[in-house]
C-alpha positions in Angstrom: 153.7 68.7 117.6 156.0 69.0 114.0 155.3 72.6 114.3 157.2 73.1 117.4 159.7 71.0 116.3 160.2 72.5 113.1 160.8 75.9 114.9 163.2 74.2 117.5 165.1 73.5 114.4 164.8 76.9 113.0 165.7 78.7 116.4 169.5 79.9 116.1 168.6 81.4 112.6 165.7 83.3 113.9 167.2 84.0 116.5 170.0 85.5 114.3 167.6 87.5 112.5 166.2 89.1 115.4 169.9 89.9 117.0 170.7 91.5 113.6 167.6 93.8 113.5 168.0 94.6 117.3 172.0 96.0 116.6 169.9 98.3 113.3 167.1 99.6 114.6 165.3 102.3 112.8 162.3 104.4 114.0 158.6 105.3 113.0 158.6 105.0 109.0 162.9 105.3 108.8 162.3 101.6 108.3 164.3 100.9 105.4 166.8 98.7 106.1 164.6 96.4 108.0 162.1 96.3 105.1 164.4 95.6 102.4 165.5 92.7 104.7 162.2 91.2 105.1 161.4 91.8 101.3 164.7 89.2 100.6 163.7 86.9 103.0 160.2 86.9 102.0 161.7 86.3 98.7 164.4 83.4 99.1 161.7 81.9 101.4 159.8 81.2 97.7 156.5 83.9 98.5 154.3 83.9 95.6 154.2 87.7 95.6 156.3 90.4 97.6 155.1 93.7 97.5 156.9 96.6 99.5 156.1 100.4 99.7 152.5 99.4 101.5 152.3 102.2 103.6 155.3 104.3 103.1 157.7 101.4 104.0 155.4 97.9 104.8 156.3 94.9 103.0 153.5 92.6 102.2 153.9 88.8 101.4 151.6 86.6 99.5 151.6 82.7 100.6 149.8 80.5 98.8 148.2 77.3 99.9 148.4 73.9 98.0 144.8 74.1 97.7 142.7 77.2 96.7 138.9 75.1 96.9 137.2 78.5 98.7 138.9 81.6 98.2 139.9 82.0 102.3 142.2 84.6 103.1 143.5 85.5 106.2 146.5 88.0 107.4 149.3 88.0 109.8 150.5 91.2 110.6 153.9 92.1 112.7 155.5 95.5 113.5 158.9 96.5 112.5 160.2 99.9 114.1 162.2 100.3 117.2 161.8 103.4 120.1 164.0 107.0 120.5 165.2 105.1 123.6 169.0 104.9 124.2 169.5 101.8 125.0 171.7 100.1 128.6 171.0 95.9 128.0 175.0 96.3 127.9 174.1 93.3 125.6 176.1 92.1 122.4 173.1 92.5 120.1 172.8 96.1 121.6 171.3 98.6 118.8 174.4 100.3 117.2 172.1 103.3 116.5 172.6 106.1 118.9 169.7 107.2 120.6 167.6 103.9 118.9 166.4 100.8 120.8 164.0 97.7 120.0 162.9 98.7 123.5 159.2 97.3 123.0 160.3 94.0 121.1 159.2 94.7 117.2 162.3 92.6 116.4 161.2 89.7 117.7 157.7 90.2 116.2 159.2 90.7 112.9 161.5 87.9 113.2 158.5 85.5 114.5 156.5 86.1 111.6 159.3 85.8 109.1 160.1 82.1 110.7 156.6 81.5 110.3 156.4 82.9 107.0 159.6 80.1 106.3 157.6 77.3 107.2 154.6 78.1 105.4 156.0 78.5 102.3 157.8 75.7 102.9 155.1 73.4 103.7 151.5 74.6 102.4 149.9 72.9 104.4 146.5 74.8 104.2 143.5 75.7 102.0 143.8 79.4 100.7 145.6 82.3 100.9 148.3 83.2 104.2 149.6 87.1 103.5 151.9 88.2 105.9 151.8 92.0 106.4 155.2 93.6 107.9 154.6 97.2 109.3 156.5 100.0 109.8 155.4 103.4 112.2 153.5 101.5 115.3 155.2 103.6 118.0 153.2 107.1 117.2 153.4 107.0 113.4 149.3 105.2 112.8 151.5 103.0 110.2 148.7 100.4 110.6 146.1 102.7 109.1 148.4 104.0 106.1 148.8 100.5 105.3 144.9 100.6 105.6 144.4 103.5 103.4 147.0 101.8 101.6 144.3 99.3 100.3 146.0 96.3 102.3 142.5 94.6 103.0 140.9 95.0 99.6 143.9 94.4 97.3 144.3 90.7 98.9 140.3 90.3 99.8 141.5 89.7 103.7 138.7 88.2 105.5 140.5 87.3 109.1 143.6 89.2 110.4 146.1 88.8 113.6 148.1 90.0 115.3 150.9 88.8 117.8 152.7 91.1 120.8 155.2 90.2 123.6 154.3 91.0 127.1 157.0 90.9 130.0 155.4 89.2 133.4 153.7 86.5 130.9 155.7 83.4 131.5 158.0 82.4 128.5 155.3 80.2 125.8 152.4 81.2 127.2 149.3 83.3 125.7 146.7 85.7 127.1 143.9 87.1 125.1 140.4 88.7 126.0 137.3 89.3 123.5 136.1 92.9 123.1 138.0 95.8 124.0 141.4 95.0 124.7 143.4 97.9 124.2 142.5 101.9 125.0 142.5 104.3 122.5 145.0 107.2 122.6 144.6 110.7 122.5 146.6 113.7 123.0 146.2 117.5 123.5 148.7 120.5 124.6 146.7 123.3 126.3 148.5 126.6 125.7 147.0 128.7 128.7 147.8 132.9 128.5 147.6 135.1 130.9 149.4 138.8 131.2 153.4 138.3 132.6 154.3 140.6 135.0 157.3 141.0 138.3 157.1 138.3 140.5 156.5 141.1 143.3 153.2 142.5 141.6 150.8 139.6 141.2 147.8 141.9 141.3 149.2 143.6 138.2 149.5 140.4 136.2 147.3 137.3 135.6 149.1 134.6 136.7 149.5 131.7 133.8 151.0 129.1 136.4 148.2 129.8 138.8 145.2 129.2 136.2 147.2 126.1 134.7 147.6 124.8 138.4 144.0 124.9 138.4 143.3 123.3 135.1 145.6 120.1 136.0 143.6 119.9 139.0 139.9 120.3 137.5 141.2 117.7 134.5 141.2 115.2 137.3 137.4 115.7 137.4 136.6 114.1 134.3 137.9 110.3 135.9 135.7 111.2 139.2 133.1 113.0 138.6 132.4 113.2 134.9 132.4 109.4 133.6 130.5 106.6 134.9 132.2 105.0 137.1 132.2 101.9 136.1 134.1 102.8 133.0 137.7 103.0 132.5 139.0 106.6 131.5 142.6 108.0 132.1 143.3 111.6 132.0 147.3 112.3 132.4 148.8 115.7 132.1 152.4 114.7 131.5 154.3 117.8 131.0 153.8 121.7 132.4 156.1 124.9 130.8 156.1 128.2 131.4 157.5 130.6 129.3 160.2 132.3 131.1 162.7 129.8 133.4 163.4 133.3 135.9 162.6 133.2 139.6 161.0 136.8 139.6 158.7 136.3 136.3 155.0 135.5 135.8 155.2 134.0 132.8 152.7 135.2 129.9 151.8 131.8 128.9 152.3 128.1 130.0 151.7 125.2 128.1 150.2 121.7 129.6 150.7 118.6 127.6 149.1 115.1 127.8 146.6 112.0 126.7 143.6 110.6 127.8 142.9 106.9 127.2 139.6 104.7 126.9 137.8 101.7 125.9 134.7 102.6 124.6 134.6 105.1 122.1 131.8 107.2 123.4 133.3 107.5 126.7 136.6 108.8 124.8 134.4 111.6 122.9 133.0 112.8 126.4 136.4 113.2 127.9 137.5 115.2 124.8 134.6 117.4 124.8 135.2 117.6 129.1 138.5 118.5 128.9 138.1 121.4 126.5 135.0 123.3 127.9 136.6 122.5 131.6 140.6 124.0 130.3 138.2 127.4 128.4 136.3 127.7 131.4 138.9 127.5 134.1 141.1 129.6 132.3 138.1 132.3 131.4 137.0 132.3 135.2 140.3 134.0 136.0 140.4 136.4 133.3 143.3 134.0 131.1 142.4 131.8 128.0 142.9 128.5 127.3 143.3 127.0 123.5 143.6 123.9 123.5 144.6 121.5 120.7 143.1 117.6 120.7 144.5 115.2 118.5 142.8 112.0 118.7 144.7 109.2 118.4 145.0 105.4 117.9 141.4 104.1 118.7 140.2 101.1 121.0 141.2 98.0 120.1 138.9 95.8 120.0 138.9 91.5 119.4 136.0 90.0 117.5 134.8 87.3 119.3 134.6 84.5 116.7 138.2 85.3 115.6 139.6 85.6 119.5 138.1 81.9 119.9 140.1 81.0 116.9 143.2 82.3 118.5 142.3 80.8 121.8 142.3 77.2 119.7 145.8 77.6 118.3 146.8 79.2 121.0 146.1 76.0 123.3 147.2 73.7 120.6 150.7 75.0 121.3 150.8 75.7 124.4 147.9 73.7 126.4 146.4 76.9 128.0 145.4 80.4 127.2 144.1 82.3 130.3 142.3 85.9 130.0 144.3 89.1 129.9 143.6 91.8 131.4 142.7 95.0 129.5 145.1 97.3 129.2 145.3 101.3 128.8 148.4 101.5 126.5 147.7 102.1 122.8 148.0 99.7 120.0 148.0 100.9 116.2 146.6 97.2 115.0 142.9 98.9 115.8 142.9 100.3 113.2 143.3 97.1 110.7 140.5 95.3 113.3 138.1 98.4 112.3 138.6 97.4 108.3 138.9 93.3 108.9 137.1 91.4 111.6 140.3 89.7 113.7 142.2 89.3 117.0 145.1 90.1 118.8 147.4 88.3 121.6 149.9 88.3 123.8 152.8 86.0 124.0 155.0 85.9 127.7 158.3 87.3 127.5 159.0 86.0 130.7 160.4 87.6 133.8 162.7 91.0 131.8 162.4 94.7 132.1 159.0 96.1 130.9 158.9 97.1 127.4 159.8 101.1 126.7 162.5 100.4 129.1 165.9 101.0 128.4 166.9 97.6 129.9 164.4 95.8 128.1 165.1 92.8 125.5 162.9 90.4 123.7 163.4 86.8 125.0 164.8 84.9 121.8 163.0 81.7 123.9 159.7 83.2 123.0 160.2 82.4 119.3 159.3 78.7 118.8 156.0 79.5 120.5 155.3 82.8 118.5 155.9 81.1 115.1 154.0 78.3 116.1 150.9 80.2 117.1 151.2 81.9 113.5 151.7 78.8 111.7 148.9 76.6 113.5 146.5 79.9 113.2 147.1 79.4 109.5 146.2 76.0 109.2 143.5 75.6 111.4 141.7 78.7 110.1 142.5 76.9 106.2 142.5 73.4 106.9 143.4 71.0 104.0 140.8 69.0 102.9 
């Protein structure tokens, strides 16, 4: 199709966008370099409006159609900031950034959507509006809903939006895509448990901290087996455990437990919170120690509207013949929040067969861009067809 061939064309340059922003990566909203790049090109490219500053440090790009005969609008959104991963590709294009990686593939999103962004304004070929929404602060920093509460969907009236991400195991040009939830929501909490430190030798003169946060870790588990329906999907992960004193003849005073707790349906995700409190208060209470704990909720499900995920599954096939079900997944994905203000979709593209992303050998497959572009660019027509 002249999409894919257009892209084929446009290959080495993106390609050479996405090695430049790979070698300069810049974390949560430290995005300034990578903006100000994608405000230029969004300018040179001939965008009818370029707007940067859109939470904290998004650039926003305004495409206009040849034709305007029903006010459509829809929006293409990609992340921009990299991981505090030090990276070991051993690559050329490795991040010159100490202690910064693109280990999760946001430069190849951001380059995708700038290619496609190059060949929309180039070409016009649709009937509306096409604003392409760069975002900074995906990885922890909610940067999707600053640029939310940033007024992104009422300042361009955007009706449809979409969103794009890379998955290793997913052969190279391929999609997957599900309606409904698609992605968990993601919570955290730390659990400071106290007790009364005392000699190692006199546990009946202390209340041991360790002890009663050994238990909570273990009744925590409770809430996956024994608290939510089994048939739903919950995960409850205590990731880290310190005590207060490092000596080998110490009971600590306090210990502190750290981790999240991931869902897909949002009442499931407000029992576990409410679980895991009462269950760390009362554990800790039972053995004469108290727990506070502090919940911070998190990126929330994320969930594909149906009509939309049908319109991704079209282009989607269009470019690459086939577009099988993905699975749902427990990692977090900041886009929820711009599918709770616009009704829209997100999708996978393979990556093909490299290191999983978050790892410090992972890099995005510049092979993958021709088909990323192309599902942008044929999303864009077919959702504002000419004529």
């Amino acid at each position: 199709m002249p999409v894919k061939n257009r892209f084929a064309e446009l290959l080495p340059e993106i390609t050479a966008w996405r090695r430049d922003l790979h070698e300069h990566p810049e974390i949560l909203y430290e995005t300034h370099r990578t903006a100000a790049i994608v405000a230029e090109k969004l300018q040179e490219f001939g965008c009818d409006e370029v707007v940067t500053g859109i939470g904290r440090t998004g650039v926003v790009g305004v495409i206009r159609g040849r034709h305007d005969s029903r006010g459509r609008v829809i929006g293409l959104r990609a992340d921009m900031d990299a991981l505090p991963i030090h990276e070991e590709t051993g690559l050329a294009h490795a991040s010159k950034t100490a202690g910064a990686m693109h280990a999760c593939g946001h430069d190849g999103h951001t380059a995708m959507l700038l290619g496609a962004a190059k060949y929309l304004a180039e070409t016009r070929n649709f009937d509306g509006t096409c604003i392409v929404i760069f975002q900074p602060a995906e990885e922890g920093g909610a940067g999707g809903r600053e640029m939310v509460e940033d007024g992104l969907i009422e300042r361009w009236n955007i009706q449809e939006i979409y969103g794009m991400h890379n998955m290793p195991g997913i052969p190279l040009g391929e999609f997957r895509i599900r309606t409904g939830p698609f992605f968990a929501s993601a919570d955290m909490f730390e659990i400071e448990v106290e007790g009364k430190g005392g000699h190692a030798a006199k546990p009946h003169e202390a209340i041991d901290s360790t002890v009663v946060a050994s238990h909570i870790v273990i009744a925590l588990q409770t809430i996956a087996s024994r608290n939510i329906n089994p048939v739903e999907r919950i995960v409850v992960s205590v990731t880290s455990f310190e005590t207060a004193t490092k000596a080998h003849n110490v009971i600590p005073q306090k210990v502190m437990l750290r981790g999240t707790v991931r869902a897909l349906d949002e009442v499931v995700r407000a029992q576990a919170e409410a679980r895991l409190i009462e269950i760390a208060e009362k554990t800790a209470e039972v053995f004469g120690a108290v727990a506070r704990v502090d919940y911070q909720r998190g990126y929330p499900v994320m969930v594909n509207a149906e009509p939309e995920t049908e319109h991704a599954i079209d282009a989607a096939r269009k470019v690459a013949g086939a577009c099988d079900e993905a699975p749902v997944l427990m990692g977090g994905e900041d886009f929820a929040f711009m599918l709770n203000a616009c009704p829209g979709a997100y999708i996978l593209v393979g990556n093909g067969d490299t290191a999983m992303v978050h790892h410090p050998e992972y890099d995005f497959d510049d092979e993958a861009i021709p088909a990323g572009c192309s599902w942008w660019a044929e999303l864009t027509e077919a959702r504002m067809p000419m004529g």
